[in-house]
N, C-alpha and C positions, 0 to 999 in steps of 0.2 A: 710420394709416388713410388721409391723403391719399395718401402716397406709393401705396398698394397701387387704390385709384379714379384715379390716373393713370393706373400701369402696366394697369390695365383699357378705361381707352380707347384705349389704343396698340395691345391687342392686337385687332386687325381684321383680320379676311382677307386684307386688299391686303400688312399687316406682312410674311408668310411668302410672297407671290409672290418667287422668283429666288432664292432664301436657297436653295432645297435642302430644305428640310421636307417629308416626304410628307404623304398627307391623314392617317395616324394619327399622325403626332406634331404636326400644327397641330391635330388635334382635343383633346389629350393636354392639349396647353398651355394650351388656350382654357379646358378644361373646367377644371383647376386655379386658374385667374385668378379665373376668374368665378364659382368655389362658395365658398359660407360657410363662417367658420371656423367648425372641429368642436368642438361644444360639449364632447369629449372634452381637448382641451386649452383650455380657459377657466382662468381661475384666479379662486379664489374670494379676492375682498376683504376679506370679514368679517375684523375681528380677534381672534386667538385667543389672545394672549399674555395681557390683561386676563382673562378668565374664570380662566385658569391659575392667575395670581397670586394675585387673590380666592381663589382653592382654597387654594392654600399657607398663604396670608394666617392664612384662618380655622380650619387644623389646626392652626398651630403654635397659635395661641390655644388653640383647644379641650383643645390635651396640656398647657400649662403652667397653666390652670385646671385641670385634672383635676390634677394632680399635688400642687398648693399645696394644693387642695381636701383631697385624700386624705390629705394629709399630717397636718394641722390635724385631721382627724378619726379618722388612727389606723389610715386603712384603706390610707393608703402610708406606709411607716416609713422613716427614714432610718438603716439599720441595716448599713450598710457599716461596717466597723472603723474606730474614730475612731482618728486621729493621736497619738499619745501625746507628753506633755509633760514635761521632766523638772519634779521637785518639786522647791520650795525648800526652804531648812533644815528643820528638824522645831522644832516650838516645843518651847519651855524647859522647858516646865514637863511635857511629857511625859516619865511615869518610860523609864527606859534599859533596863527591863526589857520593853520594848516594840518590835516593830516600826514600821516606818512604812515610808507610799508613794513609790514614787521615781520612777513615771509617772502618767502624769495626762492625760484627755483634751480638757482645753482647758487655755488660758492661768489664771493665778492672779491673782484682781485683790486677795482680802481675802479675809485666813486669822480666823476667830474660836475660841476653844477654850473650855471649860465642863466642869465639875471639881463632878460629884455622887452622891448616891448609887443605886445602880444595884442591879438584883435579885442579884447575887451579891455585893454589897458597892458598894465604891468604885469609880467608872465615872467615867473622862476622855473629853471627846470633843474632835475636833477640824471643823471645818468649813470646808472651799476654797470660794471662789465665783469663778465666770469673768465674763467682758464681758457674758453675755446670761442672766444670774440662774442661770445652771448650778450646783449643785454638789453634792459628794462631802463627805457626813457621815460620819466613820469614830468608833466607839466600841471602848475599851480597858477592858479589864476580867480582873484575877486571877483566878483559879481555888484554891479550897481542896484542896488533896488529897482525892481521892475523891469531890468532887463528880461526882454525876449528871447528865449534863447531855444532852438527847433535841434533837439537830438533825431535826424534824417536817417540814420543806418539801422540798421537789427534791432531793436527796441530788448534792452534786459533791466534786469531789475541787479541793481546792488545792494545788497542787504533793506534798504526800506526806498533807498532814490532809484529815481528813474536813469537809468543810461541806454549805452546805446554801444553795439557792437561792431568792426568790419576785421575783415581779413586779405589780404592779397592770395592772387593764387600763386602757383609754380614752387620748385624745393624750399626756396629762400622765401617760407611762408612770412607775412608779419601780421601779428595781430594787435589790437588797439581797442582797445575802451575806454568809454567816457561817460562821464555821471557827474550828476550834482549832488553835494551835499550842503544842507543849510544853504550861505553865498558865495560858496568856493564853488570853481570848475575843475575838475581832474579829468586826465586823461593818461591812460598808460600803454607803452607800446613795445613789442617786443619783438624781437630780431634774432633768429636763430644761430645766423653765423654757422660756422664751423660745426657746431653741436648736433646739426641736424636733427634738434630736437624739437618736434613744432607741439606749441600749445594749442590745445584747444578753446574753446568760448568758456566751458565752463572748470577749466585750469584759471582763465583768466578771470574770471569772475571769485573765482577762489580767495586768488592774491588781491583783487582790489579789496574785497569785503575783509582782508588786514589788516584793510589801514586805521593808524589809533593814532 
């Protein structure tokens, strides 16, 4: 601003005598010197980067509250197809006349098994649990010849046998299937626990059709 208040006092009438200036370009120049600047080029100071940021700030908050929130109550489900894991050995004491699981969709921290009797007789079961209380209870049970037996829920298909599917509702989803193969009954149920990872019907169907 001083520089532009000098070059305003230099420009005086006497400046343009002998130079060659007509009267319209000493009027031209004077009248430029001497007008305000146009409030069309001002530039505005405020700063706008802070309000921006507060902006960003508080949607990422508000989507990862919304999300955790949803989750916990059931009404966002983490229902992307879980990672399958291979199984460990099969324990001992299940008969040979038995399938077993050979994925699995968490880690295996503590296998426990239970050996009782069950509505068609003699019923083994076994229990996996993962890092975050997850797990996958499967039950093993013979078949009499010609038993009757009425799979009632969601009718699927496992790989070639008929089964049958449920689920509960609310966060602590658990799901369950059950099929026949040959004369065994299987049935496998999973508990999300902690993990807040719920399976779908056809995650679960996944894992049964593992079984070898």
């Amino acid at each position: 601003m001083d520089e532009l208040k000098s070059l305003r006092e230099l420009m005086k009438e006497e400046t343009f005598k002998g130079r060659g200036f007509t009267n319209k370009m000493r009027e031209n120049i004077l009248n430029e010197v001497h007008s305000k600047p146009s409030k069309s080029f001002s530039i505005s100071k405020k700063p706008v980067f802070a309000p921006v940021l507060s902006f960003l700030f508080f949607a990422a908050c508000l989507s990862i509250f919304v999300y955790f929130g949803g989750t916990q109550l059931g009404i966002i489900g983490n229902n992307a197809s879980a990672p399958l894991y291979e199984a460990s050995d099969r324990p001992e004491f299940l008969g040979k006349e038995y399938k077993f699981i050979t994925k699995i969709p968490f880690k295996v921290e503590n296998v426990s098994t239970e050996e009782k009797e069950g509505p068609y007789g003699n019923m083994q079961s076994v229990t996996l649990m993962g890092p975050e209380k997850q797990t996958i209870t499967m039950s093993f049970q013979l078949l009499e010849p010609g038993t009757d037996l009425t799979l009632s829920q969601d009718p699927v298909k496992v790989g070639s046998s008929k089964g049958s599917y449920t689920e509960s509702e609310g966060p602590l989803k658990t799901s369950v299937v059950t099929w026949i193969d040959g004369e065994a009954l299987y049935e496998m149920k999973y508990m999300p626990a902690r993990s807040g990872i719920a399976l779908t019907k056809d995650d679960m169907i996944k894992i049964a059709e593992s079984f070898r």
